[in-house]
C-alpha positions in Angstrom: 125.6 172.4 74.7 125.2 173.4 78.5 123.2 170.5 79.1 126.1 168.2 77.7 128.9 169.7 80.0 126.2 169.4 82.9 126.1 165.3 81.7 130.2 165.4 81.5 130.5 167.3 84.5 128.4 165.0 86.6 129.8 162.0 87.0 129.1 160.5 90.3 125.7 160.7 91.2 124.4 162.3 94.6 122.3 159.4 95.1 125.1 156.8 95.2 127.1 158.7 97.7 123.8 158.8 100.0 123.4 155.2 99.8 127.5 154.7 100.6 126.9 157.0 104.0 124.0 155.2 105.0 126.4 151.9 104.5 129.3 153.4 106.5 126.8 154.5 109.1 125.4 151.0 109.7 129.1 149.6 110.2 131.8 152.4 110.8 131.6 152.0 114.7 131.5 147.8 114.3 134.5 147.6 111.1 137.5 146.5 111.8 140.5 148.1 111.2 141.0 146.6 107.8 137.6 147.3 106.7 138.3 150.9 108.3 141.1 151.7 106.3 139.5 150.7 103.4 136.9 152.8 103.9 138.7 155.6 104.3 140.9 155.1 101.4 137.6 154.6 99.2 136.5 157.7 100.4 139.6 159.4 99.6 139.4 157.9 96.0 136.2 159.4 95.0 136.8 162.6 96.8 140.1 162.8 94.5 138.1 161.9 91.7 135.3 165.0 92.4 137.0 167.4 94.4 140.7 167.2 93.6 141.6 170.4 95.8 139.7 169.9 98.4 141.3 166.2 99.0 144.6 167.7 99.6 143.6 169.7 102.5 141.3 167.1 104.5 144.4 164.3 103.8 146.7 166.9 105.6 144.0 167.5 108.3 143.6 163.8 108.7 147.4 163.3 109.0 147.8 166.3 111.8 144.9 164.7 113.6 146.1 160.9 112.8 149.9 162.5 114.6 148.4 164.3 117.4 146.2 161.5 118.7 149.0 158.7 118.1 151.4 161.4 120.1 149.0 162.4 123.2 148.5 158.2 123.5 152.1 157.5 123.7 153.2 160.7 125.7 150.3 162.1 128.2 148.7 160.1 130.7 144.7 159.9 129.4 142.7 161.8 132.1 140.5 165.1 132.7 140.6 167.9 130.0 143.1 165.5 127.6 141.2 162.6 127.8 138.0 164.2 126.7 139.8 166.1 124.1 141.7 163.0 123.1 137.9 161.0 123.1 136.7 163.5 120.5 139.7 163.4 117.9 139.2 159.0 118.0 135.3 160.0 117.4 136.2 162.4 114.3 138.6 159.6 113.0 137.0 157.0 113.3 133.4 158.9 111.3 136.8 160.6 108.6 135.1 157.8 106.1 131.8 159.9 106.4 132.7 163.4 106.7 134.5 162.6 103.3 131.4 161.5 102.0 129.8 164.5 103.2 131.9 167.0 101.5 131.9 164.9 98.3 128.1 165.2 98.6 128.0 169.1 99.7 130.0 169.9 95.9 126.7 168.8 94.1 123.7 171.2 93.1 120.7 171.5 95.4 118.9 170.5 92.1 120.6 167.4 91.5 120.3 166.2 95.0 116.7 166.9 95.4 116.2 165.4 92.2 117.8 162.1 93.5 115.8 161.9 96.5 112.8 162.3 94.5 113.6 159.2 92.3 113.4 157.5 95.6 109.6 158.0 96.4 110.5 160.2 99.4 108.4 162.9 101.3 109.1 165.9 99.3 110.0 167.6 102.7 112.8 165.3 103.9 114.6 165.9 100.2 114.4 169.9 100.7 115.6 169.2 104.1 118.6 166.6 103.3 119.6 168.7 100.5 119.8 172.2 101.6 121.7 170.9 104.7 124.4 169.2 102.5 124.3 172.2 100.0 124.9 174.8 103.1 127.5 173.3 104.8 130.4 174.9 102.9 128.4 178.0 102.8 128.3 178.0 106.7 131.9 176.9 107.2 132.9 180.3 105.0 130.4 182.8 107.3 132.1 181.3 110.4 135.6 182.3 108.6 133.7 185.7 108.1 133.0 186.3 111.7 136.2 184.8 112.7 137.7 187.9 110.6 135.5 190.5 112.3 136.4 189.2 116.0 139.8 189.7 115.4 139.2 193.1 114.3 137.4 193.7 117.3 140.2 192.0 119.6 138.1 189.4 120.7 137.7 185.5 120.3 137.2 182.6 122.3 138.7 182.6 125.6 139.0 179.3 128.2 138.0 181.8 131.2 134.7 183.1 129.6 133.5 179.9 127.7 129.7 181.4 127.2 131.0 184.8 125.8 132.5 182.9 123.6 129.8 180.8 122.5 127.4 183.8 122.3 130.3 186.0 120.1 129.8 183.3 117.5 126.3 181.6 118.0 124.2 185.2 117.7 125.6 185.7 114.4 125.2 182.5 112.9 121.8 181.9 114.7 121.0 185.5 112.3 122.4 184.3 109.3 120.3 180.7 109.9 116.9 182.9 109.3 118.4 185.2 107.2 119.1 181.9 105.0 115.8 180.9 106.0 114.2 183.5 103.9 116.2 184.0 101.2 115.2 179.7 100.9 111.9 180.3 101.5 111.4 182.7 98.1 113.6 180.7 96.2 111.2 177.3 96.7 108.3 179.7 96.1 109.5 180.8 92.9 110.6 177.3 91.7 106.9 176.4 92.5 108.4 173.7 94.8 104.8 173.5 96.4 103.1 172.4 93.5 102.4 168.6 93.4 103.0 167.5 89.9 105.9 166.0 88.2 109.6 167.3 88.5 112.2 167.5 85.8 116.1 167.3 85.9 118.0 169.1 83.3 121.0 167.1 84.7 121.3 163.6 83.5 120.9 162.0 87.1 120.5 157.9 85.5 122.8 155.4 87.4 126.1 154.4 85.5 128.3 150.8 86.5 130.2 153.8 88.5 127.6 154.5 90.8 126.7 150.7 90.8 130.5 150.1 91.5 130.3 152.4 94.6 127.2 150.7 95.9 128.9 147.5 95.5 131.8 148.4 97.0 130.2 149.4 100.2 127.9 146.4 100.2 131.5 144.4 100.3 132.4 146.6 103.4 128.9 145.6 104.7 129.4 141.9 103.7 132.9 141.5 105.2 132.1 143.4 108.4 129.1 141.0 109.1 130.9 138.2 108.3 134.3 139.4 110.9 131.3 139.7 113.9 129.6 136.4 112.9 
């Protein structure tokens, strides 16, 4: 019975998602602005369809952003402090398409995603690696929230006039939870018996459907019409 909601639960596999970044990488900074859009759209879709909640909250993020950049174009002359800040919110919109990806990737199991790499033939090190940084990226985003909460308890947070202190007031803490992490990690791999060389098993039914085939098309069609537009 668990095994069967684990099969109706997953979807979407991990490894169709990776192969869609690695498409987006090759082309998001070359697309047009047709391809662009649907890009981002795509990645909207497949967000919706895994992580309905969270869509709502990066489309209103992306809208805010979207506003403020088309408003500090139109109204403020680009130069010093704005234009830089202006610089990096084109940068995060124009890589939106991945960082959807990313947190569409993030909501699966560290399992699942090693699992994926594996059926790839890749060093067993770069799919510990690749997973665990996908899988602890929400967890790292809540512990920043955490010490967020105990600076303001504190009275302190960042401040323009003291720009280390305020690095240092948030990078010693999460520098400690990194090797706290690090250990906890360590004697979970060593109780799985990760080190062993000999064949791995998924309880989770990880085999490609015409959805993930569907995905990889799709991006290959990004890839396809974004060589063509350069050609």
């Amino acid at each position: 019975m668990f095994v069967d909601n684990v099969k109706r639960k997953i979807q979407i596999k991990p490894i169709s998602i990776g192969v869609l970044m690695v498409i987006y990488t090759s082309i998001v900074f070359f697309s047009t602005m047709l391809v662009y859009w649907l890009m981002l759209l795509f990645s909207f879709v497949l967000l919706i369809a895994v992580k309905k909640k969270k869509s709502i909250s990066l489309f209103i993020f992306y809208i805010i952003l979207f506003g403020l950049i088309s408003l500090v174009s139109s109204k403020c002359t680009i130069s010093g402090w704005i234009g830089s800040i202006y610089t990096m919110g084109l940068i995060i919109l124009k890589l939106f398409p991945l960082w959807t990806l990313a947190v569409i990737l993030s909501s699966f199991g560290t399992s699942a995603i090693i699992y994926s790499l594996r059926s790839l033939q890749l060093p067993i090190s770069l799919c510990i690696g690749v997973a665990i940084f996908f899988r602890f990226i929400p967890e790292y985003r809540a512990y920043l929230s955490e010490i967020n909460e105990g600076l303001k308890t504190r009275n302190m947070g960042l401040s323009i006039i003291r720009p280390i202190h305020s690095l240092e007031i948030y990078l010693v803490p999460m520098i400690y939870k990194a090797f706290e992490t690090g250990e906890i990690l360590s004697c979970a791999l060593i109780t799985k018996g990760i080190e062993y060389d000999c064949k791995k098993t998924s309880y989770e039914d990880l085999s490609f459907t015409w959805k993930d085939y569907g995905i990889i098309l799709v991006g290959l069609v990004f890839l396809g019409i974004t060589i063509w537009k350069k050609l």
